[in-house]
C-alpha positions in Angstrom: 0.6 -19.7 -39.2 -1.2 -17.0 -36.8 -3.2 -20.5 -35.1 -0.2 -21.6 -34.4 0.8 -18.3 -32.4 -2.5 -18.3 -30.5 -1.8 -21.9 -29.5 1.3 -21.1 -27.9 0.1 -17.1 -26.5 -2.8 -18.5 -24.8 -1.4 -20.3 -22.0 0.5 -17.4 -21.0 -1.7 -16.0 -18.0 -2.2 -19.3 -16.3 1.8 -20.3 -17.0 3.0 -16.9 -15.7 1.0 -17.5 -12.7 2.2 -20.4 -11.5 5.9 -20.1 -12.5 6.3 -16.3 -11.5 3.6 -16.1 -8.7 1.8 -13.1 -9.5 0.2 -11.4 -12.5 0.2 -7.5 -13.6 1.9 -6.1 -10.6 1.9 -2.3 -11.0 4.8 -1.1 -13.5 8.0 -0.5 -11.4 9.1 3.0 -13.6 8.0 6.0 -12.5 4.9 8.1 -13.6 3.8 12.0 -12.7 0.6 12.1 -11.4 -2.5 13.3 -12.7 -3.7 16.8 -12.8 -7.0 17.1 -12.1 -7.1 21.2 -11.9 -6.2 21.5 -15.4 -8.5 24.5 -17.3 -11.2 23.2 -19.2 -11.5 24.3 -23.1 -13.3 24.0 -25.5 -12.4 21.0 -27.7 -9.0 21.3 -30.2 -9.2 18.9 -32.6 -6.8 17.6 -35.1 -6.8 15.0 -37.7 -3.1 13.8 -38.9 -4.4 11.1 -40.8 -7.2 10.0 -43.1 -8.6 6.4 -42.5 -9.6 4.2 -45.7 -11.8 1.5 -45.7 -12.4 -0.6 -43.0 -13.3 -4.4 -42.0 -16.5 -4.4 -40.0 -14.9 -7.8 -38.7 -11.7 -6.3 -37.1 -12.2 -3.9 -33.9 -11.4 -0.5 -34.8 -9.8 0.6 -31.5 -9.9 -0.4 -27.7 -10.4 2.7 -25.9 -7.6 2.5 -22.9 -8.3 5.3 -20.0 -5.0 6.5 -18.8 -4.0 8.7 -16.0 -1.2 10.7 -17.9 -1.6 11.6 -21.5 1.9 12.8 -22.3 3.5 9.3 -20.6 0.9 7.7 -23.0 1.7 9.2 -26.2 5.1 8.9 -25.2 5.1 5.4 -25.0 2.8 4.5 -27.3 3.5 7.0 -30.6 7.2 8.2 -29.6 8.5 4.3 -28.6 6.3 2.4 -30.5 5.7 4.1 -33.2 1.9 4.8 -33.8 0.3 7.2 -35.5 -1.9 9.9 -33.9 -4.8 9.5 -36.8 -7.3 12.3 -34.5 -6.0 14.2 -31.1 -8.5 16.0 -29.4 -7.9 18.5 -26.7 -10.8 19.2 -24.2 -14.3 18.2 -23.5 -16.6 15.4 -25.7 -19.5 15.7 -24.1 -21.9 13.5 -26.3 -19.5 10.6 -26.0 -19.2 11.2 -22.1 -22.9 10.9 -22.1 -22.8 7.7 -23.9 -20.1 6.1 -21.5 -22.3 7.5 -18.5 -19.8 10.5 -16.9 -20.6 14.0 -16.6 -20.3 16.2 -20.0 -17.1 18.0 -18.9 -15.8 14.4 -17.7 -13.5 13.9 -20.7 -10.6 15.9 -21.0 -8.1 15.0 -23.5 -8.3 11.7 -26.4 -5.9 10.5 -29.5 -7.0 7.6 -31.9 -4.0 5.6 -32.7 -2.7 3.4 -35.5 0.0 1.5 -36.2 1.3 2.8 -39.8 0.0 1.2 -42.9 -2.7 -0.5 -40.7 -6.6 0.4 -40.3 -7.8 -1.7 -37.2 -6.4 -2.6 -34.1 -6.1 1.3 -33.2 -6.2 2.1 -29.5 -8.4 4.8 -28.6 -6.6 7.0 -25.9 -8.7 9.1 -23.0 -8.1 10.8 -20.1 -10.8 11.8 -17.4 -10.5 14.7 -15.5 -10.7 12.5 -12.2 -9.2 8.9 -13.1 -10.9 6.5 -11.7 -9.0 3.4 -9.9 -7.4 1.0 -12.3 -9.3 -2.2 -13.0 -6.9 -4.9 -13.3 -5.3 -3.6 -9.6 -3.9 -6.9 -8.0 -6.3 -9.0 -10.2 -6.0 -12.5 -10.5 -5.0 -14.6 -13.4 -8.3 -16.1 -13.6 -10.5 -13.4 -13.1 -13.2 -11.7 -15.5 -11.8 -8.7 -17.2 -10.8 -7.1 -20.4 -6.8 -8.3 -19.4 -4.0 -7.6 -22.0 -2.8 -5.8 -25.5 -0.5 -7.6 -27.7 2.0 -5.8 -29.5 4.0 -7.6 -32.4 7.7 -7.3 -32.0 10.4 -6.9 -34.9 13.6 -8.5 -33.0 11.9 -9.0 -29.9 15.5 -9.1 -28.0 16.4 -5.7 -29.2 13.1 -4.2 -28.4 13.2 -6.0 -25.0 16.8 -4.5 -24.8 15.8 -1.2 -25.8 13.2 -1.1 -23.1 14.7 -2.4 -20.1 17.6 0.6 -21.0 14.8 2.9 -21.0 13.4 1.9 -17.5 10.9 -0.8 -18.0 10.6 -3.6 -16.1 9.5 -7.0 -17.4 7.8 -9.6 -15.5 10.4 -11.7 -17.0 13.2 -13.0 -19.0 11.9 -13.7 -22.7 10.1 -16.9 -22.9 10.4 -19.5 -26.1 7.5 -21.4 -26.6 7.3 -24.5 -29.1 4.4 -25.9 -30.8 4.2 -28.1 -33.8 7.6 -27.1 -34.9 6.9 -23.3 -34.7 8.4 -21.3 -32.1 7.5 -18.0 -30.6 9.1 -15.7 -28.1 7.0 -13.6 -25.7 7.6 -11.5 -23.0 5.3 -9.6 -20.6 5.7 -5.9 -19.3 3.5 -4.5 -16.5 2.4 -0.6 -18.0 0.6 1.8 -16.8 -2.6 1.7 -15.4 -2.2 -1.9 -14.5 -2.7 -3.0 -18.2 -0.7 -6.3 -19.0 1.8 -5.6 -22.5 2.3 -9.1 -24.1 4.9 -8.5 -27.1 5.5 -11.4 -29.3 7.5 -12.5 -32.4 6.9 -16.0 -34.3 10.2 -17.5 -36.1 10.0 -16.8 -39.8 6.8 -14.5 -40.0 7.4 -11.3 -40.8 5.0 -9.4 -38.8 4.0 -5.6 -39.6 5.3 -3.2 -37.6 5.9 0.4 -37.3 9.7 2.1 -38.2 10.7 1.5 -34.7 9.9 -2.1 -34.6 6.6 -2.4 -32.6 3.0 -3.3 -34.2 0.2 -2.6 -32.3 -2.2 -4.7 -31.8 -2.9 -7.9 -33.1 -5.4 -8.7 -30.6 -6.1 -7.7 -27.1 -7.0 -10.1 -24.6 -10.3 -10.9 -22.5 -12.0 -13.7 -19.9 -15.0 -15.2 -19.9 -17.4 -17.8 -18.3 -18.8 -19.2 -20.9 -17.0 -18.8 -24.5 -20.1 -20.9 -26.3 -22.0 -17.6 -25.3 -19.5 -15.3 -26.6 -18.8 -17.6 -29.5 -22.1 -17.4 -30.8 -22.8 -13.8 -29.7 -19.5 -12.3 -32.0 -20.3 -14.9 -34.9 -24.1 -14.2 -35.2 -24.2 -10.5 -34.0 -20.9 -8.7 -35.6 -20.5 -11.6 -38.2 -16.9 -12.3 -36.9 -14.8 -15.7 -38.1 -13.7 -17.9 -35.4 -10.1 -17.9 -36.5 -8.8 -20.1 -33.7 -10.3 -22.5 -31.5 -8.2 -24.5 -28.6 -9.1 -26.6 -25.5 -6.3 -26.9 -23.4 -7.0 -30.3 -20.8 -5.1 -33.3 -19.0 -2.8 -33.4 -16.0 -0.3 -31.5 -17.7 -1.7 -28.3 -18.3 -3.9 -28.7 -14.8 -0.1 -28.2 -13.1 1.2 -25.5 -15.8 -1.7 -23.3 -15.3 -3.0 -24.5 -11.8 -6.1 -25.7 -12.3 -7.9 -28.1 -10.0 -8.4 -31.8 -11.4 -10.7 -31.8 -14.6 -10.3 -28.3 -15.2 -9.4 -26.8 -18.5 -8.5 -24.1 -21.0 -10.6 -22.5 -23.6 -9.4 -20.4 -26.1 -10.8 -18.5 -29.2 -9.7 -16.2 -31.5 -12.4 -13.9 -33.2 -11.8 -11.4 -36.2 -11.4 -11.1 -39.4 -9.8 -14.3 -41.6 -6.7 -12.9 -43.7 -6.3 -9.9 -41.4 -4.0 -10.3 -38.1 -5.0 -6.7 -36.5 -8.2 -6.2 -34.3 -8.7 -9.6 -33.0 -10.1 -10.4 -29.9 -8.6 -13.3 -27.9 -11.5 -14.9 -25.9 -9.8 -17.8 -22.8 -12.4 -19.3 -20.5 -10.9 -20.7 -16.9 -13.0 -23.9 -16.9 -13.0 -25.2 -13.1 -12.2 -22.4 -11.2 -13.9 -19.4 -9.3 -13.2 -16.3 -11.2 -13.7 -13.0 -9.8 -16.2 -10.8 -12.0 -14.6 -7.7 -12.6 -16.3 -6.4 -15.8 -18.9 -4.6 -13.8 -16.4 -2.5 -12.8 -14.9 -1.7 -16.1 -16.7 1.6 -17.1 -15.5 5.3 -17.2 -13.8 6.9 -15.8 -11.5 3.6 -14.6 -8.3 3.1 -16.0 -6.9 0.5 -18.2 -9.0 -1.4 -20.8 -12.7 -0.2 -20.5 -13.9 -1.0 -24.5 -13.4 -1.8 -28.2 -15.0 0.3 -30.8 -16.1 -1.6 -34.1 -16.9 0.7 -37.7 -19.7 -0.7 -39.1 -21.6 -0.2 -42.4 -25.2 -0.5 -40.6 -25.8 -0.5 -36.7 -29.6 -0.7 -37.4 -28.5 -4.2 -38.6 -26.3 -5.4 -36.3 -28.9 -4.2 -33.8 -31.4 -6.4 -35.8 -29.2 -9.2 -35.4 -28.8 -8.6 -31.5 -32.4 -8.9 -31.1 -33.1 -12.1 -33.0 -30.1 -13.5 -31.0 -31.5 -12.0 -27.6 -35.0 -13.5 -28.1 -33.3 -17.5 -28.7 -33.5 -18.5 -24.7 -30.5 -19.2 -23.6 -28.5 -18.7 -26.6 -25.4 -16.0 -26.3 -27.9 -13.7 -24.4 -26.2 -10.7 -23.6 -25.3 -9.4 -20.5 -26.9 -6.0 -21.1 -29.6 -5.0 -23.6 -28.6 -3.3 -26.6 -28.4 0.7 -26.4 -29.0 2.5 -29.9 -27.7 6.0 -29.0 -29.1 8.0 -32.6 -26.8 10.2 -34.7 -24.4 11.9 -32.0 -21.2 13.8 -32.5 -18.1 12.8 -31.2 -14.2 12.5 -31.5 -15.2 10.0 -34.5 -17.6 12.9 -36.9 -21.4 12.8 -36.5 -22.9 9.4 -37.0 -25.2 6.6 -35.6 -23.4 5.0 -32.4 -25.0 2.1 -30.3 -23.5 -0.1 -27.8 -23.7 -3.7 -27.2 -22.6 -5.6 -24.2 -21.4 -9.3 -24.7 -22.3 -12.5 -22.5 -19.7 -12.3 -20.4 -19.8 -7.9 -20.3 -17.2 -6.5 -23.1 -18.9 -3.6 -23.8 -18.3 -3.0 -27.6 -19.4 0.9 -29.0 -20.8 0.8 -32.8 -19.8 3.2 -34.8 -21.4 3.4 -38.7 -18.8 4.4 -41.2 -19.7 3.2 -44.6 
């Protein structure tokens, strides 16, 4: 029943907007600030756990800049329960070229799983000079790599839990109701202006980690023109359009506030059978949207990427040039980079990068 889910989850940035006035206001707790005059090391690595196979379909991780490590891995292994699969202490200076920074740019990194799970990861970095956050007092509507879900296991305890710890939600758990299947949600403002959307469907048992958190089913991203990225994610990484929804009609023009005719579009891409590493795709249609994703590079914080493993970049880059030569077909926004056999916090292997239609950059990684 994960369509049904998605039905009900992606009407939550337009609703929220028009029923709590803003969106992603900056988290009310308290964090340390960055510091930048930390002594630069040579690179400690360490590998906790061992990765098995993986779906080629599912992203891998989303890499989410963050101005504090310690806050980070406190939140996201100590309260939610991740695993730290790599943590790597000091400088990655191939991978800072590939993201465009200097080579000493990169500081600190942990790749993160939730246990018993081999996608969905999130891919944790810290600059040594934080950029400005990206989502900063963005709008609903605008173009941007926008939100993480994170499956709940008794969502009221975990929102309970939370709120003792210092966390402020944007507000009281909502119930939503679709076709006879209900799902709670509730949004929390983090750090680094990155929206937190935790979710629990009635009856589903969803896989989480011991302390009741699974991260992350999907994350969240705009677009302009979801036919593009529809066709771009099917053709080029061979994803399966799990979900497809068009939200219209005067009701959901006054839920989401959208002018007459406007609309919701909303598609789920991944991998069929396999609820981790989605990507939730919504396109505004009839509205001006602010373009943000030009701004989404290192070393900003919040959500900059998502890495996919695949067995062959050579032929995913194949199939991004046979896309890229159909005029006007899911052209992307950026030609396709192959960066060769680097070395990185993921081994030594063949990275490239593509950019989608609407300008998710998505890093290639080949891992047979």
């Amino acid at each position: 029943m994960r369509d049904m889910r998605t039905i009900s989850s992606s009407l939550r940035a337009g609703v929220a907007s028009v029923l709590l006035g803003s969106v992603l206001s900056a988290c009310t707790m308290s964090f340390a600030p960055q510091n930048s005059s930390r002594p630069q090391a040579p690179a400690k690595e360490i590998a906790t756990v061992t990765s098995s196979a993986v779906n080629p379909k599912a992203y891998a991780y989303v890499v989410l800049s963050v101005a504090d490590m310690d806050r980070a891995l406190a939140l996201w292994v100590t309260r939610f329960g991740m695993q730290i699969v790599v943590r790597r202490d000091g400088t990655d200076p191939e991978l800072a070229r590939l993201w465009g920074v200097a080579p000493d740019a990169i500081v600190d990194q942990a790749l993160l799983l939730t246990p018993g799970m081999q996608q969905g990861g999130v891919h944790l970095v810290r600059f040594k000079v934080p950029g400005a956050a990206v989502r900063e007092n963005a709008a609903p509507t605008d173009l941007v790599l926008k939100s993480i879900d994170i499956a709940a296991r008794d969502i009221f305890a975990r929102h309970a839990e939370l709120e003792a710890a210092g966390y402020k939600f944007r507000s009281k758990i909502g119930r939503f109701e679709t076709d006879g299947v209900v799902v709670h949600e509730v949004h929390l403002p983090g750090p680094d202006a990155v929206n937190l959307v935790f979710l629990e469907q009635d009856g589903k048992p969803e896989h989480t980690s011991a302390q009741g958190y699974g991260v992350a089913p999907q994350i969240v991203a705009t677009s302009p023109d979801n036919k593009r990225e529809k066709a771009f994610f099917e053709r080029v990484l061979g994803m399966d359009e799990a979900s497809y929804h068009r939200f219209s009609g005067p009701e959901v023009e006054r839920t989401i506030g959208l002018p007459p005719g406007g609309a919701l579009d909303v598609r789920i891409f991944g991998a069929e059978g396999y609820d981790y590493g989605r990507l939730e795709i919504v396109q505004y249609e009839g509205v001006q949207s602010n373009d943000l994703y030009p701004t989404i590079k290192a070393p900003a914080r919040g959500l900059l990427s998502v890495t996919f493993f695949v067995p062959d970049v050579a032929a995913v880059l194949a199939r991004a040039a046979t896309l890229a030569s159909e005029a006007g077909v899911g052209a992307m926004r950026a030609a396709p980079v192959d960066h060769g056999v680097v070395s990185t916090i993921f081994g030594k292997t063949h990275m490239a990068t593509l950019t989608s239609p609407a300008g998710v950059r998505i890093d290639l990684i080949e891992r047979r």
